[in-house]
matplotlib code that plots the C-alpha trace (Angstrom):
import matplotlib.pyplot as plt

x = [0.1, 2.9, 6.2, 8.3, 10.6, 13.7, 13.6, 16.0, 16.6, 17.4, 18.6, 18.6, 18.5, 21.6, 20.9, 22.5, 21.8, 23.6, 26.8, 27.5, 27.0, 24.1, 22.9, 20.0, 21.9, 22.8, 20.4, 17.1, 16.4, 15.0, 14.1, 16.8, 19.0, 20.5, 19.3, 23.3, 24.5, 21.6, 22.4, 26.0, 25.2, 22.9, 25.3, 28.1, 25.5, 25.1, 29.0, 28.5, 30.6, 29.0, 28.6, 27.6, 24.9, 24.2, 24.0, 21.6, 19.3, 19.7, 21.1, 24.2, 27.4, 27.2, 23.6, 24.5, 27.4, 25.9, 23.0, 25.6, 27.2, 23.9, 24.1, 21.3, 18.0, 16.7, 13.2, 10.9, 11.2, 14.8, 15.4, 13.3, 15.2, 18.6, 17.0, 15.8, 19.1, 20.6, 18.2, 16.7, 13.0, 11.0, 8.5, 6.4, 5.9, 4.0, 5.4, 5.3, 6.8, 4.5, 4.2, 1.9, -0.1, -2.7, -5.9, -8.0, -10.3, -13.1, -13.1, -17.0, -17.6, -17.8, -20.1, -22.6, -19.9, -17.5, -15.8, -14.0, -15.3, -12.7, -10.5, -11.0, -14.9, -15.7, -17.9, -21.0, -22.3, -25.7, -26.9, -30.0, -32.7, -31.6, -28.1, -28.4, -28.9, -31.9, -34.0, -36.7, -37.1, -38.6, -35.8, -34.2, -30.9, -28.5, -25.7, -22.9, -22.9, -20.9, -20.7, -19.3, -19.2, -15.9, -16.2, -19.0, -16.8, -14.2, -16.4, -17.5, -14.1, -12.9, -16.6, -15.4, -11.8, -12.9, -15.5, -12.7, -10.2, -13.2, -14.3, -15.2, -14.7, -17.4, -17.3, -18.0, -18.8, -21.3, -19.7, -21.8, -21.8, -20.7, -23.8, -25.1, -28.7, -30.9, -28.9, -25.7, -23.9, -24.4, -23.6, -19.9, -18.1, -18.5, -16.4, -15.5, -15.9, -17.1]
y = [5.5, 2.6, 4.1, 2.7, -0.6, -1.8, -5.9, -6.5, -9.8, -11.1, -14.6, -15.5, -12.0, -10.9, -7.5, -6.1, -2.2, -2.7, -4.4, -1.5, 1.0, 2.9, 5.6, 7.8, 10.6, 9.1, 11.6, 9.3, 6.1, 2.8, 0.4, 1.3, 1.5, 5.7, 6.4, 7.3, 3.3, 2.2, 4.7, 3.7, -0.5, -0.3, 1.9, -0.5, -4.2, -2.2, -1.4, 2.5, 5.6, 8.3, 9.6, 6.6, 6.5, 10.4, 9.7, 6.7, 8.7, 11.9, 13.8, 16.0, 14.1, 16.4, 16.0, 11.8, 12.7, 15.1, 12.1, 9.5, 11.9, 12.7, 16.6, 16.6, 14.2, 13.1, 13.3, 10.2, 11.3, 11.3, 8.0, 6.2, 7.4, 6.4, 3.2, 2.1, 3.1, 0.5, -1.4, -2.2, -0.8, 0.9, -1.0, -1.2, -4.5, -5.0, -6.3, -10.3, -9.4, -8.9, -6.7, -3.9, -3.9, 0.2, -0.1, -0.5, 3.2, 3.4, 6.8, 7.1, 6.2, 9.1, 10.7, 13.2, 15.7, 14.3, 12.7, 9.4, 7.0, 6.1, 3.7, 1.2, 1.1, -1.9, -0.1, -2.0, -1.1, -1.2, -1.9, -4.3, -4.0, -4.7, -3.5, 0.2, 1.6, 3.9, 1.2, 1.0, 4.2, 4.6, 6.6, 6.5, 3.9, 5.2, 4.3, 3.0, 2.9, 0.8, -0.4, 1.2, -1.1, -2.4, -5.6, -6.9, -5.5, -7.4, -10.8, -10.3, -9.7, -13.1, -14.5, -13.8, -14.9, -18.1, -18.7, -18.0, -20.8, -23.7, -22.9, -26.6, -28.0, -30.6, -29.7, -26.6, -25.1, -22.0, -19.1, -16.5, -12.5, -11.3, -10.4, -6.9, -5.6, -5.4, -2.2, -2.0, -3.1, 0.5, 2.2, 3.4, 1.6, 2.4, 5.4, 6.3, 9.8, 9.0]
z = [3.5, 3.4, 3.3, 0.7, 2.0, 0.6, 1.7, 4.6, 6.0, 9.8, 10.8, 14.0, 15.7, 13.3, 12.1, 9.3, 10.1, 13.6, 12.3, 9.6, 12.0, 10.6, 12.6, 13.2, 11.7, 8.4, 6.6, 4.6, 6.0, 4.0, 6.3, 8.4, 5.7, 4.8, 1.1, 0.7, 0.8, -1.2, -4.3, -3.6, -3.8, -6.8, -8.7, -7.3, -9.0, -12.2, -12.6, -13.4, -12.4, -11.0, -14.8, -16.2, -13.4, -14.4, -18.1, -18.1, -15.4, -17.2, -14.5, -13.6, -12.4, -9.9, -8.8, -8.2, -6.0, -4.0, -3.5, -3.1, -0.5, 1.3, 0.4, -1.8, -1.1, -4.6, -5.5, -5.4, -9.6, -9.4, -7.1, -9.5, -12.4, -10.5, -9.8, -13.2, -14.8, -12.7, -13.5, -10.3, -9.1, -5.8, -5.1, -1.3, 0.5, 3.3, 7.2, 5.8, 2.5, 0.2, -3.0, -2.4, -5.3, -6.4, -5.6, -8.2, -8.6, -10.8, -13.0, -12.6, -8.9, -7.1, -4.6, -5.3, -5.1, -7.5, -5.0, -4.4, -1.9, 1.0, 0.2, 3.3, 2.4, -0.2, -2.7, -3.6, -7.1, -8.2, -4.4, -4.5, -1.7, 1.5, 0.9, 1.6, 5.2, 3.4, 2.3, 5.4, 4.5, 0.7, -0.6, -3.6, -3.6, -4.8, -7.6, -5.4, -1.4, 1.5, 4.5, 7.7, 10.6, 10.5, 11.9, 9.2, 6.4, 8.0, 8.1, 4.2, 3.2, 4.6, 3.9, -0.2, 0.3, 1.9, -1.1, -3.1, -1.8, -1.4, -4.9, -6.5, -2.8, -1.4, 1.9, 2.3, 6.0, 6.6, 8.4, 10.3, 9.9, 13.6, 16.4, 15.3, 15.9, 12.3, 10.1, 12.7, 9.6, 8.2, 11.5, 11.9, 14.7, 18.1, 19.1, 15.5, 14.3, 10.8]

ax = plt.figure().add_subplot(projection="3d")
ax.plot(x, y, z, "-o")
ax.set_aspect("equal")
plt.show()
């Protein structure tokens, strides 16, 4: 699960956290950052008093001051709230700063069991022959299925991204799926417990 990342930026080894003298002991972190200053900088951008902060968030006076002091942690609920009264917003970003998007879930794709699938498989709807490990075998395919072997999911995800970009191109070069025995693409990897 990817924690939830307030942007902080370095330049030339400077670092921000260091300078302010933040410490471990400063109750929530963000990035490095206590919870405590962040409530008190976006409350400081909007302009707002602790009760106007309280009254466009719908809390107690109280209830931001004790946040703002580090005596009470909010809620992920209640940091939103004081967030988007501010007018500012939590959102996640990835190590090279990018916005993690939701993954998109499909209300009817489930197991047998009523189930999700994982969410690091790539579900493949409708399978045609070929594309489910049980085929050799006669049995019935089923509605949805996926791969496990890592490093072939790996290959056709950057197999479709690369289709993607050279979409319309002329030159277009013909990558290889990685050296697997026949049906290895629907073994788990080596030394995984799945």
């Amino acid at each position: 699960m990817a924690a939830a990342t307030v942007h902080r930026v370095r330049r030339s080894g400077f670092d921000c956290a260091s300078v302010m003298g933040v410490s471990e002991d400063d109750g929530v972190q963000i990035s490095g950052y206590p919870l405590t200053g962040i409530i008190r900088q976006v409350r400081r951008r909007a302009d707002f008093s602790q009760r106007e902060l309280a009254k466009f968030a719908h809390l107690s006076p109280a209830a931001v001051g004790a946040i703002e002091s580090g005596r009470l942690t909010p809620s992920l609920p209640t940091l939103q709230r004081l967030l988007n009264a501010a007018n500012c917003q939590l959102v996640v970003v990835d190590a090279d700063g990018r916005l993690v998007v939701p993954l998109m879930v499909w209300r009817d794709t489930t197991d047998g069991a009523g189930r999700r699938y994982p969410a690091h498989l790539d579900t493949i709807l409708d399978p045609e022959f070929g594309e489910w490990w049980a085929d050799g075998f006669g049995l019935a395919r089923p509605p949805e299925t996926f791969r496990r072997n890592r490093k072939y999911r790996d290959w056709q995800r950057a197999r479709s991204r690369r289709e993607v970009r050279n979409h319309g191109s002329t030159y277009v070069r013909s990558y290889r799926p990685p050296r697997m025995d026949p049906g290895d693409e629907w073994k788990p990897d080596p030394g995984s417990s799945a």
